[in-house]
C-alpha positions as CSV (number, residue, x, y, z in Angstrom):
1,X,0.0,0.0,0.0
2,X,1.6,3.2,-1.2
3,X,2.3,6.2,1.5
4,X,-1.1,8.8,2.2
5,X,-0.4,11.9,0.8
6,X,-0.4,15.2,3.9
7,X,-2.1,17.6,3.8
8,X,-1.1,20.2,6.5
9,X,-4.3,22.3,7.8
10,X,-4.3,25.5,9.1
11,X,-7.1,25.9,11.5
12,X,-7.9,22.6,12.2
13,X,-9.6,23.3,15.4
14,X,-11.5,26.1,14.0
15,X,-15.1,25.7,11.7
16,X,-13.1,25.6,8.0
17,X,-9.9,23.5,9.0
18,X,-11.9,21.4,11.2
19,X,-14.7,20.3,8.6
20,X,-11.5,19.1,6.3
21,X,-9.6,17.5,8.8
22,X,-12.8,15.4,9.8
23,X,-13.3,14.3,6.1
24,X,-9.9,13.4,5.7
25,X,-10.5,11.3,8.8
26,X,-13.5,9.5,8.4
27,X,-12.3,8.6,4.4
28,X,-10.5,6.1,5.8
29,X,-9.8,4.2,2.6
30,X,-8.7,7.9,1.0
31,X,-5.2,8.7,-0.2
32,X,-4.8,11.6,2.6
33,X,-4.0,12.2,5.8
34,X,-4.2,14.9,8.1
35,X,-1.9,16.9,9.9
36,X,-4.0,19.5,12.5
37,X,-2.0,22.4,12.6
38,X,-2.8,24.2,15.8
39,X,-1.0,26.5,18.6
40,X,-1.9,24.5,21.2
41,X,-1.8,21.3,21.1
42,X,-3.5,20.3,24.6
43,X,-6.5,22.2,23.3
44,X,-9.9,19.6,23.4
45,X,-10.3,20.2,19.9
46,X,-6.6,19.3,19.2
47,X,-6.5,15.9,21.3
48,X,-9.8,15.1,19.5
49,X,-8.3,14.9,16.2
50,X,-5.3,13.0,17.3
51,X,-7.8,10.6,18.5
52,X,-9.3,10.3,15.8
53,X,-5.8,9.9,14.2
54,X,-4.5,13.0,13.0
55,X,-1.1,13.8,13.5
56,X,-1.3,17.3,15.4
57,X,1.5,19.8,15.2
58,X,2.0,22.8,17.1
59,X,2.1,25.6,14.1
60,X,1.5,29.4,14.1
61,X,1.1,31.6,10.4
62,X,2.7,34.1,11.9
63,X,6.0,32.2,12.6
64,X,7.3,31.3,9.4
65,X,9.7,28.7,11.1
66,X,7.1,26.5,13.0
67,X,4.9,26.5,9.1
68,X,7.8,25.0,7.3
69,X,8.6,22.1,9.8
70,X,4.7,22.1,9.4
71,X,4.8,21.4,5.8
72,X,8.1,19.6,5.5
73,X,7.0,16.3,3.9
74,X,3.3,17.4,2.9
75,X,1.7,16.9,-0.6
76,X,-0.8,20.2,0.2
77,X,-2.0,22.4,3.1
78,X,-5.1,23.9,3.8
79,X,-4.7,27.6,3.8
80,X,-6.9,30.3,6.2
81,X,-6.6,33.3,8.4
82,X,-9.1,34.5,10.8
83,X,-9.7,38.3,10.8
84,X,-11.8,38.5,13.3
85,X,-8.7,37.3,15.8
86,X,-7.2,41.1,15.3
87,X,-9.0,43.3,13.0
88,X,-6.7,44.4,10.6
89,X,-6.1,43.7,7.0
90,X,-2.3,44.4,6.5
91,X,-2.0,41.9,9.1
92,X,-4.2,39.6,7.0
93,X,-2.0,40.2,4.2
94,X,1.2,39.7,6.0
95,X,-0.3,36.3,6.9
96,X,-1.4,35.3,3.9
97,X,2.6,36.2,2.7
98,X,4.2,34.4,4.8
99,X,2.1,30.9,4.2
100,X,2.6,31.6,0.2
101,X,6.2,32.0,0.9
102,X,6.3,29.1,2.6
103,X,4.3,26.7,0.7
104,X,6.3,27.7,-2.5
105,X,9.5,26.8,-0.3
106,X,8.0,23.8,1.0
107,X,7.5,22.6,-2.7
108,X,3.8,21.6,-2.2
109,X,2.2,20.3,-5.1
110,X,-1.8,21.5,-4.1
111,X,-2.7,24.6,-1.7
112,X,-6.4,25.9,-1.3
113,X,-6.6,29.3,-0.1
114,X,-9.4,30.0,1.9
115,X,-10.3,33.9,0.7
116,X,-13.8,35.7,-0.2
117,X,-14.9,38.2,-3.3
118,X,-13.5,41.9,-3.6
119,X,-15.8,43.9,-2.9
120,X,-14.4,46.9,-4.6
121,X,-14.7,45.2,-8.1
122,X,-18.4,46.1,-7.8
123,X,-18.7,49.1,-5.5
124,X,-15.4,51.1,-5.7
125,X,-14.2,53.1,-3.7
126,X,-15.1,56.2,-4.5
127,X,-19.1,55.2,-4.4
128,X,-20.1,56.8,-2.2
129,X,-23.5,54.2,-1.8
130,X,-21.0,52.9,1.3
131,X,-18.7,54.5,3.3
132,X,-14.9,53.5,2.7
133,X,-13.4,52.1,6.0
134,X,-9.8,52.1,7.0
135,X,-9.0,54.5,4.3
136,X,-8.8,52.1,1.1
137,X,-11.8,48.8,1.8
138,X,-15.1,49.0,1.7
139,X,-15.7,45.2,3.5
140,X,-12.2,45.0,4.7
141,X,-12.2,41.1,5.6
142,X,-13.3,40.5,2.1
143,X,-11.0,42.7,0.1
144,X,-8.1,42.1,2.1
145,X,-8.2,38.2,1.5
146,X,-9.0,38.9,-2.0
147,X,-5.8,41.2,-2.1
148,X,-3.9,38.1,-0.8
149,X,-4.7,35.9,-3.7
150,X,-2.1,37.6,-6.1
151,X,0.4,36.6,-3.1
152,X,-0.1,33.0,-3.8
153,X,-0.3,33.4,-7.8
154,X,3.1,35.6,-8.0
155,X,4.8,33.1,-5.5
156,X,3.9,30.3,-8.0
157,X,2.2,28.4,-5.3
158,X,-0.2,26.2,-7.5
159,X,-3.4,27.3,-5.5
160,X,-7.0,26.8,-5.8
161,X,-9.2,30.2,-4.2
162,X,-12.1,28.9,-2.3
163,X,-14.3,31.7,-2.1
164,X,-16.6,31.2,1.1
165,X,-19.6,33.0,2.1
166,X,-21.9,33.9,5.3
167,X,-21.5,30.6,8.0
168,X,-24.7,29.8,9.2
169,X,-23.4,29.3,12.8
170,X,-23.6,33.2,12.5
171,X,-27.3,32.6,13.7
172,X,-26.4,31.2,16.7
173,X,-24.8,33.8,18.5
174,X,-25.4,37.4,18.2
175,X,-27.0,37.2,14.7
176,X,-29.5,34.6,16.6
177,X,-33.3,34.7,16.8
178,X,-34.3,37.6,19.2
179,X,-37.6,37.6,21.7
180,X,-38.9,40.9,20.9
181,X,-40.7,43.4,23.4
182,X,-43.8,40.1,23.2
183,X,-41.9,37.8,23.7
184,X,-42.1,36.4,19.9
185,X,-39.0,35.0,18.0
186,X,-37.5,37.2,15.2
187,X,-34.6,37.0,12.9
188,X,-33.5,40.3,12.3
189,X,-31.1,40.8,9.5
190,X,-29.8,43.6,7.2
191,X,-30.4,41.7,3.5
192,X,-34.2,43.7,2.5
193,X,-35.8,40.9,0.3
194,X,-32.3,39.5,-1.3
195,X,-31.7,36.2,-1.0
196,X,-28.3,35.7,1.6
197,X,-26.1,33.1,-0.2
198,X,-25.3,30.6,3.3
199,X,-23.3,27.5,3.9
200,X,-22.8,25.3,7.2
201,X,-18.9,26.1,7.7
202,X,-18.4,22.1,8.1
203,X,-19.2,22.0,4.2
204,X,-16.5,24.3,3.3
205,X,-14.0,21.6,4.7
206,X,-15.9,18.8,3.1
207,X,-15.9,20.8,-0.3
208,X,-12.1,21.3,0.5
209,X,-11.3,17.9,0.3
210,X,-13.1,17.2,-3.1
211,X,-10.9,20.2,-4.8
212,X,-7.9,17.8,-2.9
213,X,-9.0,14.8,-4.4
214,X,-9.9,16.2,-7.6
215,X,-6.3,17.7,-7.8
216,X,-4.4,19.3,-10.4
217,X,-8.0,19.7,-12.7
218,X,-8.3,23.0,-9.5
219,X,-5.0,24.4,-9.4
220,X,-5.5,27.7,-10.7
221,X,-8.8,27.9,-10.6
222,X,-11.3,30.1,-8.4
223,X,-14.6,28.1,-6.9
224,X,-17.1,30.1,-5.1
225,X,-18.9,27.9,-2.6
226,X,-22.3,28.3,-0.7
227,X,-25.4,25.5,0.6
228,X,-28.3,27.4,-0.1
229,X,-29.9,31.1,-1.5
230,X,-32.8,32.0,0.7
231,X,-34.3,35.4,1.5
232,X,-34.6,36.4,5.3
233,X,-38.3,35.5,5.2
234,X,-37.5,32.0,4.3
235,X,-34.6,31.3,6.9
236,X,-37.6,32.6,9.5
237,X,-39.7,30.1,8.1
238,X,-37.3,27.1,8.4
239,X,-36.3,28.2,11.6
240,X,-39.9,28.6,12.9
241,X,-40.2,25.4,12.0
242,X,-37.3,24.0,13.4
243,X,-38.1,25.3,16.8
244,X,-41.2,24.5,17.1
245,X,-42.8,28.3,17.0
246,X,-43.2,31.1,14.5
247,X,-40.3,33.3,13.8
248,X,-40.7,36.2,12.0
249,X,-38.0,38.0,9.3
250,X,-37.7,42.1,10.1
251,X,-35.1,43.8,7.5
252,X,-32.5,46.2,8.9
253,X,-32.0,49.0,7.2
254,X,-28.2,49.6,6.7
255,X,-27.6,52.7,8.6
256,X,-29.3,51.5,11.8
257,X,-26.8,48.5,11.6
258,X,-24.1,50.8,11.1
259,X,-25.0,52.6,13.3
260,X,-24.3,50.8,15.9
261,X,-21.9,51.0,18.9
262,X,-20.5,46.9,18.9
263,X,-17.1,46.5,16.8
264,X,-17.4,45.7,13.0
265,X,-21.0,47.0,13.4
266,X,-19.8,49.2,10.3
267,X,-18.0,46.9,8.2
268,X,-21.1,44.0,9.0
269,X,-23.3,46.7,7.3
270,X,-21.0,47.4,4.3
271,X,-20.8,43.0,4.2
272,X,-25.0,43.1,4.2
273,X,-24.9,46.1,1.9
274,X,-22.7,44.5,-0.5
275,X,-24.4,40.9,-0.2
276,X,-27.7,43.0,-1.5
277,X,-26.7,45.3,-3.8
278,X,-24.7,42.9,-6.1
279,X,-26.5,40.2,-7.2
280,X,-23.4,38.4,-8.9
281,X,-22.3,37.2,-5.5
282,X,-25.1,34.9,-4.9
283,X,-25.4,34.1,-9.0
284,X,-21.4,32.8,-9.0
285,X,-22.2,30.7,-6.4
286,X,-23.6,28.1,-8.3
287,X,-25.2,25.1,-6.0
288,X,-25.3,22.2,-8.3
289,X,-21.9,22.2,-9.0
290,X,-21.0,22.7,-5.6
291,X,-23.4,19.6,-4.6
292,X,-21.7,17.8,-7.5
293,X,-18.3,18.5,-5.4
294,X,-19.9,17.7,-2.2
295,X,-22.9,15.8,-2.6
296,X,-23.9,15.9,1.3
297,X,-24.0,19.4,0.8
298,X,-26.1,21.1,3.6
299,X,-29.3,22.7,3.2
300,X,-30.1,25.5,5.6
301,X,-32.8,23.1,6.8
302,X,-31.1,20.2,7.5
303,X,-28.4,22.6,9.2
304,X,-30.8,24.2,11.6
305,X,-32.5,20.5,12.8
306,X,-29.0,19.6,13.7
307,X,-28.1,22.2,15.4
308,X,-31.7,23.2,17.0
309,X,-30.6,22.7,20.4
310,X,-27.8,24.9,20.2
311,X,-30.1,28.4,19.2
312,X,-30.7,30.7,22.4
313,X,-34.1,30.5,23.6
314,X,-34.5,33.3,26.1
């Protein structure tokens, strides 16, 4: 029996690393195996995997030293940053530098690069339908990964860019159903009548590792991933049904979202503005080939019965 191809994954205790490493792991007859890259090894996350049989390393993107012991050896590596973690997109962009650099140096034969759409391309800068934050984005954790993808190209890292899209599990934390002054359930989001292009994050890892197995047919190319189109109205409706009462959809207008006073409240308008003003976002993100990729794709549905005891029900 020939050697498993590695594939090194950043993030593997986090939503998109973690959905890959666990379908590396339970294709147990597949030509891959995992190594969980993580910064801390002792982590619950972390010794799950290593039960489960990954090989775990201890890794950091930001210490170019630790990522090339990290892919030493490896076939390809799952690539992502999380913004959220500090905020700023030069930082993003130094991150997404180093692990090109790296990866090139490393020889590895397969990267996908975890980014998202530029916004800019659509509503430039000087439209003034959004306000420009931070001096040159308009959704700075979009544009600044989507800045980072010429990193990878003009490294020569052969790369596939998985553009991802709004995580479901958004709704069960602050995006959640809300009891309003009644006491009645309601989904309160800034996306008007548009349908919000959605995907369970353990489907972006599981979409990830068909682009792997597929191979060098992806290197180069861009795929732009989601598990379902729906309005607000219609994520109220499954939801309603889902737990057990009626949950109605109100629409934010944008300003009152960005308006405000919670960190990002500004740049989650622009992300909501952007997701209904340009219709090619949802329209690229074509579902039947991204079931034909991952045919256990998600639907919003089956995502919210299997999570239904996790929603807040105050």
């Amino acid at each position: 029996m020939s050697e498993k191809k590695v594939i090194a994954v950043v993030g593997a205790t986090g939503a998109q690393g973690g959905g890959l490493a666990r379908a590396i792991l339970a294709d147990a007859s597949g030509e891959f195996t995992v190594r969980a890259l993580t910064r801390n090894a002792s982590s619950e996350k972390a010794r799950e995997l290593a039960e489960q049989g990954a090989e775990v390393v201890v890794a950091d993107i930001r210490d170019a030293d630790s990522l090339a012991k990290a892919f030493d050896g490896a076939y390809g590596a799952f690539l992502v940053t999380n913004f959220w973690e500090h905020g700023s997109p030069e930082r993003e962009k130094e991150d997404a530098a180093t692990m090109a650099r790296v990866a090139k140096a490393a020889g590895l034969r397969h990267v996908i690069w975890s980014t998202l759409d530029d916004t800019r391309e659509h509503i430039p800068l000087d439209d003034d339908r959004m306000p420009t934050l931070m001096g040159t984005y308009k959704v700075p954790h979009f544009d600044a990964k989507a800045e980072a993808n010429q990193l990878f190209t003009d490294a020569g890292v052969p790369t596939t860019f998985l553009e991802t899209t709004f995580f479901w599990e958004n709704l069960l934390g602050p995006m959640a159903p809300q009891r309003d002054q009644d006491g009645a359930l309601v989904l309160a989001l800034a996306m008007g009548d548009s349908k919000l292009a959605g995907m369970a994050a353990e489907d972006i890892g599981k979409t990830a590792y068909a682009i792997f197995r597929r191979g060098a047919e992806f290197v180069g190319r861009t795929v732009s991933i989601a598990g379902e189109h729906l309005t607000g109205a219609e994520m109220a409706a499954v939801l309603g049904e889902t737990l057990g009462e009626p949950v109605t959809y109100v629409p934010v207008p944008f300003d009152v979202l960005r308006a405000q006073e919670w960190p990002g409240a500004g740049e989650s308008a622009n992300m909501f503005q952007f997701y209904v003003e340009v219709p090619e976002f949802v329209a690229v993100r074509d579902l039947d080939f991204v079931r034909s990729l991952n045919p256990a794709l998600q639907t919003f549905e089956q995502w919210a019965q299997a999570h239904k005891d996790a929603f807040p029900r105050g």
